[in-house]
C-alpha positions in Angstrom: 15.8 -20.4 2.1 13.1 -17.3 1.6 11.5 -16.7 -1.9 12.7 -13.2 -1.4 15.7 -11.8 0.4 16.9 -7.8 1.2 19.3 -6.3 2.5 18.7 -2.6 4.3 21.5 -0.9 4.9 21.5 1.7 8.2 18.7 -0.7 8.9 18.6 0.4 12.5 17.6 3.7 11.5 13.9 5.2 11.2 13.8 5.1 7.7 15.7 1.9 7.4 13.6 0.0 10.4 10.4 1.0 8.5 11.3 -0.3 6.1 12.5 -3.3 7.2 8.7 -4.0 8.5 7.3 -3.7 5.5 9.6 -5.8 3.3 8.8 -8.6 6.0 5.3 -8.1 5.9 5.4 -8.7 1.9 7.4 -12.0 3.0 11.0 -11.2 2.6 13.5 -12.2 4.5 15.8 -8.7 5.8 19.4 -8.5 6.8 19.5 -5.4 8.9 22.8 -3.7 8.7 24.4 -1.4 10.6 27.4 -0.1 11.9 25.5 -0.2 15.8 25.2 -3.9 16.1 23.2 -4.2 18.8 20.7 -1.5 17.7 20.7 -3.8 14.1 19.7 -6.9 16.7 17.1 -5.2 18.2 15.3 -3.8 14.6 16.2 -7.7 13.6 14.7 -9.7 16.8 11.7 -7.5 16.9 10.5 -8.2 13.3 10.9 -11.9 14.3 12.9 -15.0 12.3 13.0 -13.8 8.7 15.3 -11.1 9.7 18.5 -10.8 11.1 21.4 -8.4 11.5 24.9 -8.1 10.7 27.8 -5.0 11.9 29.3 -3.3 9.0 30.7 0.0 8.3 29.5 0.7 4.2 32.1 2.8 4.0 34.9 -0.5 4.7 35.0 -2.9 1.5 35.8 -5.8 3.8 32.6 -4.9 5.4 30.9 -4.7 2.5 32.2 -8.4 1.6 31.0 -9.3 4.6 27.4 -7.9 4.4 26.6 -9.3 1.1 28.4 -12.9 1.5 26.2 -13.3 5.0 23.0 -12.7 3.0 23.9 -15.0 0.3 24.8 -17.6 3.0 21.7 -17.2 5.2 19.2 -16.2 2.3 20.6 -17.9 -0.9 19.9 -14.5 -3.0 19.7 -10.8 -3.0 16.4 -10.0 -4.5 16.5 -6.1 -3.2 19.2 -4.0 -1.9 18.0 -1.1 -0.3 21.6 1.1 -0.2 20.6 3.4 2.6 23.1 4.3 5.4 24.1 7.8 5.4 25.3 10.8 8.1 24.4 14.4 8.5 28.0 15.7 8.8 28.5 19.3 10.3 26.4 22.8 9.3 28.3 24.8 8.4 28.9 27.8 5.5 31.8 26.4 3.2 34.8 28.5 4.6 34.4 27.1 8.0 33.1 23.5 7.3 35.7 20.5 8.4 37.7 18.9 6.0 37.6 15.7 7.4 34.1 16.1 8.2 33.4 16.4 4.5 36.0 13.6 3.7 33.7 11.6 6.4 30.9 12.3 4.7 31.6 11.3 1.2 33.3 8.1 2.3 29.6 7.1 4.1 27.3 8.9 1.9 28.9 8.0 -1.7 31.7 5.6 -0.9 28.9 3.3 0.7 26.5 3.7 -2.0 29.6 2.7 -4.2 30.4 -0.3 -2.2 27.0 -1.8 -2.1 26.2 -1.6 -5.6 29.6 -2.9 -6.9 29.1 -6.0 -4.3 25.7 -6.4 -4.4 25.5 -6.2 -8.8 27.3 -9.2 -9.3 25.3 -11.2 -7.5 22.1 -9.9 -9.0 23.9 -10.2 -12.6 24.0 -14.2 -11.7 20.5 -14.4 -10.4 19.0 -12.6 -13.9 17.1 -10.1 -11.8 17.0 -7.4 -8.5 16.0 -4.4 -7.4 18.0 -1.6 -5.8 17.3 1.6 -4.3 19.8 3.7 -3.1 19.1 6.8 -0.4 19.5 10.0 -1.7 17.9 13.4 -0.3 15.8 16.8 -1.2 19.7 17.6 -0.9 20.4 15.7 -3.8 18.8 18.0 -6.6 18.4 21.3 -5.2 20.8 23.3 -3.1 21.0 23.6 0.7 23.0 26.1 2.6 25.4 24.8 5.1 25.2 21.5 4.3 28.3 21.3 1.6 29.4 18.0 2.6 26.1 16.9 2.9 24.5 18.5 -0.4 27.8 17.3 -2.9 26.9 13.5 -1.3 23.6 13.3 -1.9 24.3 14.5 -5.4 26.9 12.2 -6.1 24.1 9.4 -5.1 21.7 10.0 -7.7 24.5 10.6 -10.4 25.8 7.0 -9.5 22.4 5.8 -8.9 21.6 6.8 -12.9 25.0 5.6 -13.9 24.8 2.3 -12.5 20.9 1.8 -13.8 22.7 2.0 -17.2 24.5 -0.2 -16.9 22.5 -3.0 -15.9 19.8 -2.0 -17.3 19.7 -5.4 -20.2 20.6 -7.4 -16.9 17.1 -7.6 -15.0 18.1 -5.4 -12.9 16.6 -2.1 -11.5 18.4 0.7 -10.1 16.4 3.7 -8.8 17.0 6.5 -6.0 15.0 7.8 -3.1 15.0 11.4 -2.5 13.2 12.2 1.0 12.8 15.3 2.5 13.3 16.5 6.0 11.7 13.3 7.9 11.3 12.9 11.7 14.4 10.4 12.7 17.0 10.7 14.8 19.4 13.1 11.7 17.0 15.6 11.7 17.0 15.4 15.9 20.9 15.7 15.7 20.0 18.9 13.1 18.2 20.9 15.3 20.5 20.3 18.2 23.1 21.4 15.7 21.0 24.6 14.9 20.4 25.5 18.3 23.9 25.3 19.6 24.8 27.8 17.3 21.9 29.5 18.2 19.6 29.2 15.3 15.2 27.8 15.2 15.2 24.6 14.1 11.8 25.0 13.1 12.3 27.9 11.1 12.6 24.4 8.2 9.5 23.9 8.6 8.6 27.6 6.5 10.5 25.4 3.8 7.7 22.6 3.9 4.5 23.3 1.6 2.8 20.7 3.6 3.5 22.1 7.1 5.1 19.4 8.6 8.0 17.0 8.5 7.6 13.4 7.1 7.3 10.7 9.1 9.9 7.6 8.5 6.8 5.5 7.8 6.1 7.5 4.5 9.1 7.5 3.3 9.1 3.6 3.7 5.9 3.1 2.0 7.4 4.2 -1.2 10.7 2.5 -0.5 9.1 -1.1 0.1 6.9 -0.3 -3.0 10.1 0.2 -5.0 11.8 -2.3 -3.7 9.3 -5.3 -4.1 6.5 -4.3 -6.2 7.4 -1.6 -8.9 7.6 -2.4 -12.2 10.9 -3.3 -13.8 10.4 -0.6 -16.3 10.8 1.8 -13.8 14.5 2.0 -13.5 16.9 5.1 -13.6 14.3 7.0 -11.7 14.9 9.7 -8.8 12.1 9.6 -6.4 11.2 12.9 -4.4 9.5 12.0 -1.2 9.0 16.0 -0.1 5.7 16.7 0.6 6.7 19.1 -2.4 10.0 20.6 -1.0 11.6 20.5 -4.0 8.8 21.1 -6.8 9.1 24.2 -8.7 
């Protein structure tokens, strides 16, 4: 058994594979999840033998089970929890946005983030200590046009994420929430497909950016890993804009 263990949910993603790297390089052992299994083999085989991967769809409770059980089993502990998996949905203005698109949303975005914490807590309550992080977005405290689905998710994650840090906050255990802003991965790709097909410019976003650019998934991992593994415990309840200053006033 590791010293350290994580799980990374949507570990096969940009953000999540970054991530990923960097909790291995601090000597953690990783259990890459994600709902494309053999994408979540390839993020685990490439970062070598502390990691490995396992299917799951966070928005399934027997997944969930699943996820959390196989890290106990293979790592003996759950030292960080990094609650990330999340989808786009459709853009859209609110009158014409899908209903079961936006059910789909919430049942990923905030039914995941549900999931993980209420499986992953007890076993962090028993150990006496753990850190979670749990993805939110610039969407998640500021508005976004067309984007309803999308924008009420990413709310809901920092209200539970500030909940939940409250609650377990005399257990040893902290519970923060990452706010990125528009980063280069494959959801902001499927965004400016989205945009052109209904015949917008994608990089018209990029007047929204005070830095000029979009964030790479490396940056956004360097603060995850940091608050995952080496920020202090006092630091819990906090929401963490990533922007390059999208979203300061």
């Amino acid at each position: 058994m590791m010293d350290r263990a994580a799980i990374i949910t949507g570990g096969a993603g940009g953000i999540g594979a970054a991530t990923a790297e960097r909790l291995v390089e601090r000597g953690f052992a990783v259990l890459i999840v994600d709902r494309d299994a053999a994408a979540a083999e390839q993020v685990a085989a490439r970062l070598g033998a502390t990691a490995s991967a396992c299917a799951a769809d966070v928005s399934s409770e027997d997944d969930v089970r699943v996820y959390v059980a196989t890290a106990v089993e293979r790592y003996g502990r759950i030292d960080a929890f990094f609650n990330n998996a999340g989808i786009e949905g459709a853009i859209a203005n609110v009158e014409d946005y899908p209903s079961e698109t936006f059910e789909q949303v919430l049942a990923v975005n905030v039914r995941g983030i549900f999931l993980g914490l209420k499986h992953v807590v007890p076993q962090m309550r028993e150990q006496g200590h753990g850190s979670i992080l749990n993805t939110a977005s610039q969407a998640g405290v500021r508005g976004v046009p067309g984007l309803s689905g999308y924008v009420a998710s990413k709310h809901a994650v920092v209200g539970l994420s500030q909940g939940v840090a409250l609650e377990v906050a005399g257990a040893g255990i902290s519970v923060n929430c990452l706010c990125p802003g528009p980063t280069e991965t494959r959801m902001m790709e499927d965004i400016r497909v989205a945009v052109r097909a209904a015949g917008g410019d994608p990089e018209n976003f990029l007047d929204r950016m005070p830095i000029g650019r979009f964030g790479e998934p490396a940056e956004i991992a360097d603060v995850a890993a940091w608050a995952l593994s080496e920020a202090p415990p006092f630091m819990t309840g906090a929401v963490l804009t990533v922007d390059g200053a999208m979203t300061t006033p």
